[in-house]
C-alpha positions as semicolon CSV with decimal commas, in nm:
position;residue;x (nm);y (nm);z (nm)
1;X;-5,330;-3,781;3,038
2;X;-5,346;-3,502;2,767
3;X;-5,396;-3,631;2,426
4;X;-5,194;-3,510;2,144
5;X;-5,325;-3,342;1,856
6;X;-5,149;-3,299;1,509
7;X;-5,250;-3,017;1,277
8;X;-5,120;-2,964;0,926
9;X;-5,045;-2,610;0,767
10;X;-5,106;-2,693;0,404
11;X;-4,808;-2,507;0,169
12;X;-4,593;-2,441;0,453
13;X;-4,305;-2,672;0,317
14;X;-4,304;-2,526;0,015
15;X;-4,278;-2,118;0,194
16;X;-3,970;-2,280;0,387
17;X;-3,800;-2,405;0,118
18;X;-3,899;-2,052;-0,092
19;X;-3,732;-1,902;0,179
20;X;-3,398;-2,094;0,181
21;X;-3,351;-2,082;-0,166
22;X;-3,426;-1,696;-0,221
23;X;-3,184;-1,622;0,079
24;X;-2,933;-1,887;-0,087
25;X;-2,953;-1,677;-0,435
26;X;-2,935;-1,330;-0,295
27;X;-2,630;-1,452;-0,078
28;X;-2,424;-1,634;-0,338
29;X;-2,492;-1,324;-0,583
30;X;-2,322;-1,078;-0,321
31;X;-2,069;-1,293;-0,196
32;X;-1,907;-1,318;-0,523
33;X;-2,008;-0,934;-0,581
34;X;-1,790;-0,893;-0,277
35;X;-1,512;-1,117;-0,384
36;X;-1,467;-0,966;-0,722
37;X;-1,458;-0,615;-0,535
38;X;-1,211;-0,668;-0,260
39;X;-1,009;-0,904;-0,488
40;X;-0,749;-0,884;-0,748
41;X;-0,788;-0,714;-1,061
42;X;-0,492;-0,679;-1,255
43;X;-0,633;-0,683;-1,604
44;X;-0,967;-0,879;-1,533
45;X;-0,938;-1,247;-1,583
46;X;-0,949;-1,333;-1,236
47;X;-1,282;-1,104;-1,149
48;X;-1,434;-1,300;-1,453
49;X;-1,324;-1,634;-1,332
50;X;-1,581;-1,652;-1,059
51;X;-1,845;-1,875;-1,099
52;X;-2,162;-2,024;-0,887
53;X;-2,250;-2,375;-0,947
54;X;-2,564;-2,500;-0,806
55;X;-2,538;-2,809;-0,570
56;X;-2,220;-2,922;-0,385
57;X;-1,954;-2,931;-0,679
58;X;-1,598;-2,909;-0,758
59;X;-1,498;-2,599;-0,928
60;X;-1,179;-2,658;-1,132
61;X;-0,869;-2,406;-1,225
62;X;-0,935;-2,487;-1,628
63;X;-0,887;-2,114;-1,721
64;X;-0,535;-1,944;-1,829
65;X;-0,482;-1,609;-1,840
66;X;-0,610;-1,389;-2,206
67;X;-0,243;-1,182;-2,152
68;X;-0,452;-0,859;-2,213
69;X;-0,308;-0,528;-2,104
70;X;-0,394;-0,429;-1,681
71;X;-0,652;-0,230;-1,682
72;X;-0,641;0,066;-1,364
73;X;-0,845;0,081;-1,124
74;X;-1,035;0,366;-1,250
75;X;-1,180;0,162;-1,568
76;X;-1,278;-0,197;-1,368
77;X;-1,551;-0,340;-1,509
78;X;-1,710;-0,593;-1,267
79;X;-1,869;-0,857;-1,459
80;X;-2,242;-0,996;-1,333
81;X;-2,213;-1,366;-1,259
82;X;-2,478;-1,598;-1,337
83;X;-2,673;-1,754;-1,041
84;X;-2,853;-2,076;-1,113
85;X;-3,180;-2,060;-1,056
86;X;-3,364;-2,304;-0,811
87;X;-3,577;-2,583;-0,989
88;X;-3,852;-2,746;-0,787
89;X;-3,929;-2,675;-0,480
90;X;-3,633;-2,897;-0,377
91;X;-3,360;-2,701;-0,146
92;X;-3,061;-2,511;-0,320
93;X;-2,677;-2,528;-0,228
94;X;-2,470;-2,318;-0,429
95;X;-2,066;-2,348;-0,471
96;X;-1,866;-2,080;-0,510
97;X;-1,550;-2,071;-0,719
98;X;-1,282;-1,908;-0,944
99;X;-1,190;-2,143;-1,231
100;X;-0,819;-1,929;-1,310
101;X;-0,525;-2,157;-1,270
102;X;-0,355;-1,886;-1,006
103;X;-0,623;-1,887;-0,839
104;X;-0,445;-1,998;-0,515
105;X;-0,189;-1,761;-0,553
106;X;-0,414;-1,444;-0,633
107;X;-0,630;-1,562;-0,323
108;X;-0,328;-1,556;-0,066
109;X;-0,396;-1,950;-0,021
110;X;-0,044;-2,039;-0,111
111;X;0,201;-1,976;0,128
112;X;0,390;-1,622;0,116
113;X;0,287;-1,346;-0,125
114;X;0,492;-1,315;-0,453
115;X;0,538;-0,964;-0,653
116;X;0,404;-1,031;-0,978
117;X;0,615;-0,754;-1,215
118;X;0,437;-0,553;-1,456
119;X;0,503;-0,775;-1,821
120;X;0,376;-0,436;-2,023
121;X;0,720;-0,212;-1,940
122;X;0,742;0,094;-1,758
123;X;0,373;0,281;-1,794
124;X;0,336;0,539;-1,566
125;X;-0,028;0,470;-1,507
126;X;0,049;0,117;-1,396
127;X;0,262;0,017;-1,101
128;X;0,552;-0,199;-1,156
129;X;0,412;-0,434;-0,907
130;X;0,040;-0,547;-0,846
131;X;-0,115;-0,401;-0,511
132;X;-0,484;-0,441;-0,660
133;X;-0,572;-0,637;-0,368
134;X;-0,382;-0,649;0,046
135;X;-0,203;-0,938;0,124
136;X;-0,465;-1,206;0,290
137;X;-0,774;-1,044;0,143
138;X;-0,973;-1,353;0,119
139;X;-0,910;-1,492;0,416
140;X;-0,995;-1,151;0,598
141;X;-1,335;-1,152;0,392
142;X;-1,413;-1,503;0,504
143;X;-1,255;-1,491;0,874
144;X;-1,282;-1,141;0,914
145;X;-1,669;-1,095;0,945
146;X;-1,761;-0,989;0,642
147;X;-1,903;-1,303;0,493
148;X;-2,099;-1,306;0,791
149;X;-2,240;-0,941;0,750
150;X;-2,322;-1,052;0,414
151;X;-2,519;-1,291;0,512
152;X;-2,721;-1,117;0,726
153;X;-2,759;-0,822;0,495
154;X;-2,880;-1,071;0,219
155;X;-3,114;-1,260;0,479
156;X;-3,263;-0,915;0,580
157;X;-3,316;-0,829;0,179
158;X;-3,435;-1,189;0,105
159;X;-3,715;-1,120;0,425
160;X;-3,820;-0,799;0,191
161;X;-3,919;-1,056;-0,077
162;X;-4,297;-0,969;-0,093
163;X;-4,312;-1,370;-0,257
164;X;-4,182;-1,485;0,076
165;X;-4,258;-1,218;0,299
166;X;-4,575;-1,372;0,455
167;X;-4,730;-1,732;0,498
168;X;-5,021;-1,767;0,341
169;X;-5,149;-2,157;0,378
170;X;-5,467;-2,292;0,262
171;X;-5,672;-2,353;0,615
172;X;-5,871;-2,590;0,644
């Protein structure tokens, strides 16, 4: 009977868990890139109300809408989001969010659309109603394939990470 031998790769644990948490960061950063692009944006408060909270956490609707002016599309401003970083060498889970108290009625999840009518009066520049974003746009991100090109894309960019791009363990 063969006997079983055991080897250890010293520092591969740690590249494994450099690995998961780089491709956890790159894909949490463009996933709510993506959501702020293909989303609503009426005059901005919902684009800003996405947030990433490390670990698995609630995110709660605590935000209310500033009442500033809609901006056009032609002068968005997509803000950066903050991505907490990993500490340790512990695994990362991030949670994804948007803390605006419509938020389930700007992300299709309550049932039927509603026409939200333009507060500011009759500019020409804005429409009466609010087409920023097609009806069902998050769920077609998230069922649609897109998440899951995504998360290949960041995967493939995370691989490019010259800090994880090859194992280098102390032999022994």
């Amino acid at each position: 009977m063969a006997r079983r031998t055991s080897f250890k790769l010293p520092g591969f644990t740690t590249w494994v868990e450099n690995i998961k948490n780089t491709v956890s960061q790159e894909a949490a950063a463009q996933i709510v890139d993506d959501l702020k692009q293909v989303g609503p944006y009426w005059s901005g408060d919902f684009e800003s109300a996405w947030v990433v909270k490390a670990g698995k956490t609630r995110i709660n609707a605590t935000r209310e809408p500033s009442g500033e002016a809609p901006r056009t599309p032609r002068n968005q401003q997509i803000t950066p989001v903050q991505i907490p970083k990993p500490v340790g060498r512990k695994s990362v889970e991030y949670t994804i969010g948007n803390e605006m108290v419509y938020r389930d009625v700007a992300m299709d999840l309550d049932p039927g659309r509603r026409r939200i009518t333009n507060p500011w009066g009759k500019d020409p520049a804005v429409p009466a109603q609010n087409p920023t974003a097609p009806q069902d746009w998050y769920r077609t991100y998230v069922e649609g394939g897109n998440l899951r090109l995504t998360l290949q894309q960041s995967t493939n960019r995370a691989a490019k990470d010259p800090k994880i791009r090859g194992f280098k363990g102390k032999y022994s």
